[in-house]
Structure formats: C-alpha cells, structure tokens
C-alpha positions as CSV (number, residue, x, y, z in Angstrom):
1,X,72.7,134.6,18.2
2,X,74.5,131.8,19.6
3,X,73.0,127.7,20.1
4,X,70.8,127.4,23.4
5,X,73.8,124.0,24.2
6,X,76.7,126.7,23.1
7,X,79.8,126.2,26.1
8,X,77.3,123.9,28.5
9,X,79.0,121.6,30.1
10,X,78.6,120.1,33.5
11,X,81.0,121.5,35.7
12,X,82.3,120.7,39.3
13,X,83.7,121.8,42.1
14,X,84.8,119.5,45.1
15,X,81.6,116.9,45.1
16,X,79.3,119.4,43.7
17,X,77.8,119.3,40.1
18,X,76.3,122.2,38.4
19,X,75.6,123.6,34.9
20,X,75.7,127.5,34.5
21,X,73.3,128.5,32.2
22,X,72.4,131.9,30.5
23,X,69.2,133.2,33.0
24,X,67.1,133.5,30.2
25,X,67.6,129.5,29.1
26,X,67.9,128.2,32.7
27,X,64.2,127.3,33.4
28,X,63.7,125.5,29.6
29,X,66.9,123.8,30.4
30,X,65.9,122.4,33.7
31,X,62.4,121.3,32.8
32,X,64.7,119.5,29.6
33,X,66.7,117.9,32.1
34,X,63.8,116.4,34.5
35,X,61.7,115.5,31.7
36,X,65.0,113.2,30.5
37,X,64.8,112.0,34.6
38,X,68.0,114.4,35.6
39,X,67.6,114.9,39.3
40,X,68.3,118.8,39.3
41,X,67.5,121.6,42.0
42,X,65.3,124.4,40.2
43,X,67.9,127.3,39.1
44,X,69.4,129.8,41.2
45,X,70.7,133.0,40.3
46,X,74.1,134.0,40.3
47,X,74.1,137.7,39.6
48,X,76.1,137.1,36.7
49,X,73.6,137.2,33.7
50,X,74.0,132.6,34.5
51,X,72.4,131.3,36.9
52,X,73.2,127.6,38.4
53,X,71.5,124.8,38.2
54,X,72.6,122.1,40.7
55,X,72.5,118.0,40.1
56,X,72.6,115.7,42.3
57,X,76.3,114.5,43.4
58,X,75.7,110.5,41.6
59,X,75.1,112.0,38.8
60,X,76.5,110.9,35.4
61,X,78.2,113.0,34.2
62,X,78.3,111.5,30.7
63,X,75.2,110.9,30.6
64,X,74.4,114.9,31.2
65,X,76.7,116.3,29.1
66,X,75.4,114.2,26.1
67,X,72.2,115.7,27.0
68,X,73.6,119.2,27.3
69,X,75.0,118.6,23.6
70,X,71.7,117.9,22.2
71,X,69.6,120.2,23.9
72,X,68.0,122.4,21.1
C-alpha cells in the first residue's frame, strides 16, 4: 500500500491553492493541516476517488508542502 504523503503536493490553478487527496485520507489530512495552523476549507469531493481540500490563497506554499512531506 502506498505512503499516506505519496504524490501530495499543493497544487494551483490561477489564485487558487488545493491539495487532492485520496477520499479515504482527506479528513485525517485536513485535521493534520489545522492542527499545524493551515487555514484549509473542510474537503470536498471530486467524484474521482480525491477529493480537494482548499487553502487559503496567502498561503505558503513551502511551508505546506513540507508538511505534506512529513505527514505520516
């Protein structure tokens, strides 16, 4: 089975920032994110097996992605 952080990245598209996560990871990874004070929207699905979880548009990206890395 792969790694809960495998392929996560922060991703963007014009000014918005989002991370598509597997729907069976998405809530743990949210409440991971807020709990490391990651203003996030709650997940939506995307009828893809991911759903999206949206961050605000300051966000650091950096600063996510290192998260996203060592989110176990």
């Amino acid at each position: 089975m792969a790694k809960k952080n495998a392929a996560l990245s922060v991703e963007a598209n014009g000014k918005r920032r989002y991370i598509s996560v597997p729907a069976g990871r998405a809530k743990d990874l949210h409440n991971y994110l807020r709990s490391n004070k990651v203003r996030s929207a709650p997940p939506e699905p995307a009828y893809t097996g991911y759903d999206n979880i949206e961050l605000a548009q300051d966000i650091d990206v950096g600063g996510v992605q290192a998260l996203l890395n060592n989110w176990s």
